[in-house]
C-alpha positions as CSV (number, residue, x, y, z in Angstrom):
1,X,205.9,175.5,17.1
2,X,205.2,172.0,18.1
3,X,207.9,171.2,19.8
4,X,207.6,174.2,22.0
5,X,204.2,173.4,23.3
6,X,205.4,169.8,23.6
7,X,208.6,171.3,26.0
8,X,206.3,173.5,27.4
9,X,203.5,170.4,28.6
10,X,206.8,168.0,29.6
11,X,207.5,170.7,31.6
12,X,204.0,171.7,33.5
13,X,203.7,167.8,33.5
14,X,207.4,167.4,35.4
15,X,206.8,170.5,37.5
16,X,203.0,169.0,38.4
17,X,204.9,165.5,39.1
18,X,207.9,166.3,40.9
19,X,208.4,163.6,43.3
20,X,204.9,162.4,43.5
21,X,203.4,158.7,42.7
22,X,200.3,158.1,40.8
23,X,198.3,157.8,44.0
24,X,199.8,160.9,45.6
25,X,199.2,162.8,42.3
26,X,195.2,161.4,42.9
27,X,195.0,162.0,46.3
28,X,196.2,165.8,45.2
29,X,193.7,166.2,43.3
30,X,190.7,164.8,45.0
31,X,191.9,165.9,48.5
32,X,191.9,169.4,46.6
33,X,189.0,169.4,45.2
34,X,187.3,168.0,47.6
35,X,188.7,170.4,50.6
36,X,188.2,173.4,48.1
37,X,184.4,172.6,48.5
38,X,184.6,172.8,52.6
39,X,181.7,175.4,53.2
40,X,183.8,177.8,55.2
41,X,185.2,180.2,52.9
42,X,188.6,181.1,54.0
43,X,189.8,178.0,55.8
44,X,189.9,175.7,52.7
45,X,193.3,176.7,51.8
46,X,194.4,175.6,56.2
47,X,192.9,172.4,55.6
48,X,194.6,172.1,52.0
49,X,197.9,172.8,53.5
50,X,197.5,170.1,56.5
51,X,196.2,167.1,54.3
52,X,199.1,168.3,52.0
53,X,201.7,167.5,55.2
54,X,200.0,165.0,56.5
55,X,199.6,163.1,53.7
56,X,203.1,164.7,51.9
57,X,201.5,165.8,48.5
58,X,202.2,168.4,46.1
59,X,201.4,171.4,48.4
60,X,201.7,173.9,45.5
61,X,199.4,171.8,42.7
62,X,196.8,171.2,46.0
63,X,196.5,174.8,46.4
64,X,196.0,175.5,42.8
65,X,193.4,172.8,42.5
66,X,192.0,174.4,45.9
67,X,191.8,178.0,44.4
68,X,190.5,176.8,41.1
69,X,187.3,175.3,42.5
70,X,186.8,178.3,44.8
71,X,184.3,179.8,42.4
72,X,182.2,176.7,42.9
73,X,183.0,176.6,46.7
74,X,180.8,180.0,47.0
75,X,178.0,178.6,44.3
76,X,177.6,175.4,46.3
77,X,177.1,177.1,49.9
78,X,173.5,177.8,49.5
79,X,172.7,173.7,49.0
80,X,174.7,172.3,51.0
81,X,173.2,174.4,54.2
82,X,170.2,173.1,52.3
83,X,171.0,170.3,51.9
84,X,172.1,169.4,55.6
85,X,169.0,170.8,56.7
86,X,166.7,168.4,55.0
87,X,169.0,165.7,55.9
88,X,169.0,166.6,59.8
89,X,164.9,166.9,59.6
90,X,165.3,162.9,57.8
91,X,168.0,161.5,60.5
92,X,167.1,163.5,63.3
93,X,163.4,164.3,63.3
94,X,164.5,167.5,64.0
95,X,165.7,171.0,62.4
96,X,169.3,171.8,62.9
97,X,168.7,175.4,62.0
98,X,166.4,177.7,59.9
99,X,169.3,180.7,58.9
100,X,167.0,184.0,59.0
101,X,168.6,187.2,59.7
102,X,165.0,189.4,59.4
103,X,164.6,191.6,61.8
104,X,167.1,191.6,64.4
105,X,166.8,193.7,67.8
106,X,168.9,194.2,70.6
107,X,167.9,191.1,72.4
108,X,168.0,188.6,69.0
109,X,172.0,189.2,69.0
110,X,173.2,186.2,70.4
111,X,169.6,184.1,68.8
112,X,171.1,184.9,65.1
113,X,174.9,184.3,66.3
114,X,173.8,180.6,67.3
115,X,171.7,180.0,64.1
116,X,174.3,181.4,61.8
117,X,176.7,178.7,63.7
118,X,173.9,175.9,63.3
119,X,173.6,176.6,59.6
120,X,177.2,176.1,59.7
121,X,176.9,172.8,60.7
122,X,174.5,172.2,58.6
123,X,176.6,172.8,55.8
124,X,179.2,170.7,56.6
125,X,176.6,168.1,57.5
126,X,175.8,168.4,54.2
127,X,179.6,168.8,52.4
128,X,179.8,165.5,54.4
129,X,177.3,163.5,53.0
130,X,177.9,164.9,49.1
131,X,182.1,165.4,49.2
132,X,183.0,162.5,51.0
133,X,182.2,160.0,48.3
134,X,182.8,162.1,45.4
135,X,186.6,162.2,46.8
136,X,186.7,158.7,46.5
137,X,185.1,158.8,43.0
138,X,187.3,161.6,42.1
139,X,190.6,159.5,43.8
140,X,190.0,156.1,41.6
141,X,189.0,158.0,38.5
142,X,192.4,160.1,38.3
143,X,194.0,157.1,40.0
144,X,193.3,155.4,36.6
145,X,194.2,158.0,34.4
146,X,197.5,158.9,35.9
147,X,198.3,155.3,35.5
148,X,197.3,155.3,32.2
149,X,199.1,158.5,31.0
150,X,201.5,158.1,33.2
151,X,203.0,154.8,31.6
152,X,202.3,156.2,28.2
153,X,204.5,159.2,28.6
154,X,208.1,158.7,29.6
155,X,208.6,161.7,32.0
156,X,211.6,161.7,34.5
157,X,211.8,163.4,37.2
């Protein structure tokens, strides 16, 4: 039984590897995580795919790490429009947006279209400020491990 859960994690590990450095295997993984956070649903896995060409990762594991912090994605859109918010009152002495969609009439159509797109950019003012340098953190933590690990276990692939 052991050695078939040792073939079976050589193989995940080759599969996850294939063709990929230990800072392309990092850059995977934070680019994906960090990306997956992006606080418009739905366009997380575009971006995912464009970093993973640009940058010629592992498009498959980027989209798995990508889909695997969607559940977090939704938890974390609330604080970072928040989160932007407070930061554009600090930077800017002003409000970017207050998102209220009470009471709408005829005539508030187009007021609530431009305040849902401000608290858009609030949120990614905010993903900007948080995701940004936890990417790095992310990048020279796993960079270290998959060194690590990587030098340990004798893997070809």
């Amino acid at each position: 039984m052991q050695k078939i859960v040792q073939l079976f994690k050589s193989k995940i590990i080759q599969i996850f590897r294939y063709g990929l450095s230990p800072i392309q295997l990092s850059m995977t993984l934070s680019f994906g995580i960090t990306l997956g956070l992006f606080p418009f649903i739905g366009f997380t896995s575009i971006l995912c795919f464009i970093f993973a060409l640009v940058f010629r990762l592992n498009w498959i594991v980027i989209q798995l790490v990508n889909w695997v912090v969607a559940p977090l994605q939704i938890v974390m859109l609330v604080p970072f429009y928040q989160m932007g918010e407070y930061f554009s009152m600090a930077l800017f002495n002003n409000s970017i947006t207050k998102f209220d969609l009470e009471g709408i009439s005829k005539n508030e159509y187009l007021l609530k279209i431009i305040s849902i797109v401000n608290s858009q950019i609030s949120a990614v003012f905010g993903w900007l400020i948080i995701c940004v340098p936890f990417c790095i953190i992310i990048y020279f933590t796993s960079l270290y491990f998959y060194k690590k690990y990587l030098k340990r276990v004798k893997i070809s692939t």
